[in-house]
C-alpha positions in Angstrom: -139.8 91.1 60.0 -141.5 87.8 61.3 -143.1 89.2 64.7 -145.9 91.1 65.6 -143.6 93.5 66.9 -142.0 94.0 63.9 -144.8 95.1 61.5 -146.1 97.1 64.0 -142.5 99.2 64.0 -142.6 99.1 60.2 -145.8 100.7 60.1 -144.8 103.4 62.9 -141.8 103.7 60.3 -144.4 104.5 57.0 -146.7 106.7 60.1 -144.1 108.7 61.0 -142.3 109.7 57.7 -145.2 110.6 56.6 -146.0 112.7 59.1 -142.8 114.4 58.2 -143.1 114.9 54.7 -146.2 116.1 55.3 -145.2 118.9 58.0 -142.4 120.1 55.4 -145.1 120.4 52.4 -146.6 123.1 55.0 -143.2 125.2 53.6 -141.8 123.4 50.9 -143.8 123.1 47.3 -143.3 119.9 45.3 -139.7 118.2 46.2 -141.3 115.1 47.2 -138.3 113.1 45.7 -135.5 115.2 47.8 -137.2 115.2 51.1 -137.6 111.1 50.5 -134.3 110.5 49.9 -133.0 113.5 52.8 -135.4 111.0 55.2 -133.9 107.6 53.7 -130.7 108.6 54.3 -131.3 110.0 57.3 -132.4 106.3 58.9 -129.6 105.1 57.2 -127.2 106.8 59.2 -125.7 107.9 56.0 -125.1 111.7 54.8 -126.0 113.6 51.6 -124.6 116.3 49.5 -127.3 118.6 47.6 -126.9 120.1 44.2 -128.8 122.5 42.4 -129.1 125.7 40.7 -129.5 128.9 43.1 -132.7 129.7 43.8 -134.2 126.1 44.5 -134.7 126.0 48.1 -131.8 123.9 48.9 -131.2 125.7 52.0 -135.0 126.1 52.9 -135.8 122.0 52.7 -132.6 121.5 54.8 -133.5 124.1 57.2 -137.6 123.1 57.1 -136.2 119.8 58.0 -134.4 120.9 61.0 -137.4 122.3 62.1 -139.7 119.5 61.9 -136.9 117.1 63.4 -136.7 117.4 67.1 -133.1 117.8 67.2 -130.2 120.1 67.5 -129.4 121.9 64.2 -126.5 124.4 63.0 -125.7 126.0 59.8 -122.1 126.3 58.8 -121.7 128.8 55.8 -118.3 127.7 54.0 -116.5 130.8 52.3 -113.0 130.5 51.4 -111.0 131.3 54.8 -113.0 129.1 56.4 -110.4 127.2 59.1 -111.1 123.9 60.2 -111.3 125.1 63.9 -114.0 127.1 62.9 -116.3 124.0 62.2 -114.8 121.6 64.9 -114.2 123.8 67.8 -110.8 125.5 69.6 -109.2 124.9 72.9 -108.6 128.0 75.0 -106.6 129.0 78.3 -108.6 130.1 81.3 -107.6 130.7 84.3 -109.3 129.5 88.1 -109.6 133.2 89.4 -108.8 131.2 92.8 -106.1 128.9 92.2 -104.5 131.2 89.5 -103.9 127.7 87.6 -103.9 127.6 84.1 -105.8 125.0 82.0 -107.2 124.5 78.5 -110.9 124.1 77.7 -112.5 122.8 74.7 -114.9 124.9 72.9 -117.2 122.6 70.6 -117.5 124.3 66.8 -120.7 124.1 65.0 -120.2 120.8 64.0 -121.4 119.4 67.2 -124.9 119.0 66.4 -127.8 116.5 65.3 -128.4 118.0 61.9 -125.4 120.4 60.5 -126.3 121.9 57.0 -122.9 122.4 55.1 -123.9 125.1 52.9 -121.7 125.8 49.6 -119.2 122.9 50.7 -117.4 123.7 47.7 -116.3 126.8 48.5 -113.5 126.3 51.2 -110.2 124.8 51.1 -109.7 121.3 51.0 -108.4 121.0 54.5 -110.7 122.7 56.0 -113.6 120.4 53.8 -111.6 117.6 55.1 -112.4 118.8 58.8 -115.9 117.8 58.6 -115.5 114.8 56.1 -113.5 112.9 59.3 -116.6 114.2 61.8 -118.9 112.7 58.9 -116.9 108.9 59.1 -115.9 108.5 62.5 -118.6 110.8 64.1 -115.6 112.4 66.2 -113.4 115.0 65.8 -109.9 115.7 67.4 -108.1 118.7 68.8 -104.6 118.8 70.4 -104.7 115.0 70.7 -107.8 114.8 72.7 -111.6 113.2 71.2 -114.7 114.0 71.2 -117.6 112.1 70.4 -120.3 113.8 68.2 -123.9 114.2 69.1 -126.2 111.1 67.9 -127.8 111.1 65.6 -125.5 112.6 63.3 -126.8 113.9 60.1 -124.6 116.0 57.6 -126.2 117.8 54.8 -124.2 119.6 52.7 -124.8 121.8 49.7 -123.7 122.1 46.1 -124.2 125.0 43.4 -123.3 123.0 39.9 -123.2 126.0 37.4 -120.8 128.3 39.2 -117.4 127.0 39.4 -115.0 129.7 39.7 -113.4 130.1 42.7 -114.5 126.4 44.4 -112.4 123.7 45.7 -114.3 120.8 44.2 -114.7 118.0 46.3 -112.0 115.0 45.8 -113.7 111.8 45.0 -112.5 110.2 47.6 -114.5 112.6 50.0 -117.3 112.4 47.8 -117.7 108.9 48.4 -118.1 109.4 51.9 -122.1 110.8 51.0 -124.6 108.4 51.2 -126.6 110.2 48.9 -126.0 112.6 46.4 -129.1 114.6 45.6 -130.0 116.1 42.6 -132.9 119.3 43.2 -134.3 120.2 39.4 -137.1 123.1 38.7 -140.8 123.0 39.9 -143.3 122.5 37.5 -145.0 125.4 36.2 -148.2 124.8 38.9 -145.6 124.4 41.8 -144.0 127.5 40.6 -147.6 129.0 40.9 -147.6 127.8 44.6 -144.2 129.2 45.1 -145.1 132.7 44.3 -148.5 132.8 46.3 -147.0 131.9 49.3 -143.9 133.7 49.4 -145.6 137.1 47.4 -148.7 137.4 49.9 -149.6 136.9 53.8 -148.9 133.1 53.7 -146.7 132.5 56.9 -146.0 128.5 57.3 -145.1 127.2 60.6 -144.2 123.9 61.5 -144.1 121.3 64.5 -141.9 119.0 65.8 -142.7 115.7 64.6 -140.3 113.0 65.4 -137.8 112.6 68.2 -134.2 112.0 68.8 -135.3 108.3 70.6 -137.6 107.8 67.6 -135.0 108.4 64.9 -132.3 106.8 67.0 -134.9 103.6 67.2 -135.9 103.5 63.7 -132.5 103.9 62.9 -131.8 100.3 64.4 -135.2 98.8 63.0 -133.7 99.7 59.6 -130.8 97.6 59.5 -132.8 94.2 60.8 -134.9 94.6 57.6 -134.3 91.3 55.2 -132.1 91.2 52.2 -132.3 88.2 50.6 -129.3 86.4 48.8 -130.3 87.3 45.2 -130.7 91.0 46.3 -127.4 91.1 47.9 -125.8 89.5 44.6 -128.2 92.0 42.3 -126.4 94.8 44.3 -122.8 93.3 44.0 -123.1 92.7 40.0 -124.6 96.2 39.7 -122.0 98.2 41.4 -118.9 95.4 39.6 -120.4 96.4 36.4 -119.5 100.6 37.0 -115.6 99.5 37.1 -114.1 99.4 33.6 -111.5 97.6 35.2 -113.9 94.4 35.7 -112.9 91.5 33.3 -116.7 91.5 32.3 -116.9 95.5 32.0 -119.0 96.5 28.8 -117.5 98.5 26.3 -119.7 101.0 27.2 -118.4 101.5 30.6 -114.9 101.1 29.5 -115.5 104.1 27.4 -117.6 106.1 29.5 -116.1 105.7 33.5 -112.5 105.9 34.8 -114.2 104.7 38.2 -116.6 103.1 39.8 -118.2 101.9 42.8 -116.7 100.1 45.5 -117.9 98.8 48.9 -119.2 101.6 50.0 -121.7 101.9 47.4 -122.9 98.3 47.8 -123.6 99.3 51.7 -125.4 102.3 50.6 -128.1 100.4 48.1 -128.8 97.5 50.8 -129.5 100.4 53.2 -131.4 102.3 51.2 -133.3 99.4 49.4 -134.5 98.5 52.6 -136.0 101.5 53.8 -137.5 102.0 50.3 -139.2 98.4 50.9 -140.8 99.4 53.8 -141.8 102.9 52.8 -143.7 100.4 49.6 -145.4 98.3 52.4 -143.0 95.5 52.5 -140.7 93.4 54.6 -138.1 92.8 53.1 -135.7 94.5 50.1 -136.1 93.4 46.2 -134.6 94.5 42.9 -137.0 97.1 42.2 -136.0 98.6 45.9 -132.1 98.6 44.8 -132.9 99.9 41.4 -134.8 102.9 42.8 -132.4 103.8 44.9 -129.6 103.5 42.5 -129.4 107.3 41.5 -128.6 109.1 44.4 -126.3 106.1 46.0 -123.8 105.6 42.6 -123.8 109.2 40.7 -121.7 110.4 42.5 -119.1 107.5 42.9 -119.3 107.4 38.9 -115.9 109.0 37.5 -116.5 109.9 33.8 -113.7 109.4 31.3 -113.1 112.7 29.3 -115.0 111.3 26.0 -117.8 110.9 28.3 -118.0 114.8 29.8 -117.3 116.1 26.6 -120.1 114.1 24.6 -122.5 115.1 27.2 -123.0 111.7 28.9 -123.9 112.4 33.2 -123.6 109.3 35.5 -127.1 109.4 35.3 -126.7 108.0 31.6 -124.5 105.4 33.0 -126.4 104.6 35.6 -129.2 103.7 33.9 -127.6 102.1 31.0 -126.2 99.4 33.3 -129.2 98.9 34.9 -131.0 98.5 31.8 -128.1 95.8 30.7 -128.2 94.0 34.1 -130.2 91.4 34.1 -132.2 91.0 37.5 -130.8 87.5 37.9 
């Protein structure tokens, strides 16, 4: 972040997010904080999983953002005989009407898109959930033994409803750790609420505009990860995600009690990412502690396993979140 060149991307970053978030507010009342961290993990490369109550626009912001992104978008609605060949695509058998030969031909699934909204991820069979969590981490998918490479970017957002569990295939940990984000949408305020009902009770019609680019995102994308981290940030990160494993020698008693699990690498990659694009969303060039510790939310709730003390007293990885932040010292 030394050149002129530099601060000159890093204020087209600031320009142009804002332009986006302020496209989407053309739809979308209040929900500042989700479409900020939908856009930081988006130039993160990284993926997010949504939860909220019904009735909160989950679909609507993912869809609004679709619209306002100039790229390829697809909606895959899981339901329980969902098969994974219905998100990745199927091979059929045609035949040249000259030759008479026979040959296969791939037909890509939905997942073969820029933005692909996973809605109600929870409600299909693990192995078919597991269909688009390999697209997600190697940004390919397989059939009969041959590959093929995704679009880029790559951008899964998938959906969560927290309150009704009966009938879902909850997401294995494991899988869960492959979101970069997870997202937490709560109710408007009572003047957003206002806002919500005038627009969508009377002759408001919203449109929106494409705002940023495939090459733009793709070029941001790269900006991102040249952005600074100093030594003492990287460490801040490393002792923050150490303290969520009760396994540490150092682990509080708190944690011990509270979390079966923690972090691991993955987490740590997700905070230097996102720290830095929150640094230059703030004005600055390079990542600090206060970057990391916003950002700590949505990159470590959902890597946080809870012991059964901890869900029966009530205690979210929220709580534990920011009880070891509190506890940390910055240096």
């Amino acid at each position: 972040m030394e050149t002129c060149n530099d601060v000159q991307r890093a204020e087209r970053l600031v320009e142009r997010f804002r332009a986006v978030r302020a496209e989407m507010a053309s739809v979308i009342v209040g929900q500042g904080p989700v479409i900020d961290e939908m856009l930081i993990s988006l130039l993160c490369r990284g993926h997010c999983i949504i939860v909220g109550v019904p009735g909160l626009a989950k679909t609507l912001i993912i869809q609004t953002l679709g619209e306002v992104l100039d790229l390829g978008y697809n909606r895959i609605q899981f339901t329980p005989d969902l098969m994974p060949s219905d998100i990745t695509g199927t091979e059929v058998i045609e035949e040249d009407p000259v030759s008479r030969k026979r040959q296969y031909r791939f037909i890509p699934g939905p997942v073969f898109s820029n933005i692909v909204l996973a809605d109600e991820i929870n409600r299909t069979p693990p192995k078919t959930q597991a269909a688009l969590l390999q697209a997600m981490q190697e940004h390919k998918v397989t059939v009969n033994g041959v590959t093929h490479a995704l679009p880029d970017p790559f951008f899964v957002l998938a959906t969560q409803n927290p309150i009704e569990q009966e009938g879902t295939y909850p997401l294995p940990e494991a899988q869960l750790d492959r979101f970069f984000f997870q997202i937490v949408i709560g109710y408007p305020s009572a003047q957003e609420e206002r806002e919500i009902l005038n627009r969508t009770t009377g002759l408001h019609e919203a449109r929106t505009g494409k705002v940023l680019s495939r090459d733009e995102i793709l070029e941001l994308q790269r900006f991102v990860r040249g952005v600074p981290a100093s030594d003492s940030v990287v460490e801040y990160i490393i002792r923050l995600v150490r303290a969520t494993r009760p396994t540490e020698p150092g682990a509080s008693e708190y944690v011990r009690a509270n979390v079966r699990w923690g972090g691991g690498p993955r987490a740590e990659q997700a905070l230097v990412l996102a720290a830095k694009v929150h640094a230059l969303l703030a004005g600055r060039h390079a990542a600090s502690v206060e970057d990391v510790d916003a950002v700590a939310l949505p990159a470590l709730r959902h890597r946080i396993i809870r012991t059964y003390q901890a869900d029966a007293a009530g205690v979210s990885a929220d709580d534990i979140v920011a009880r070891i932040r509190a506890e940390l010292p910055p240096r």
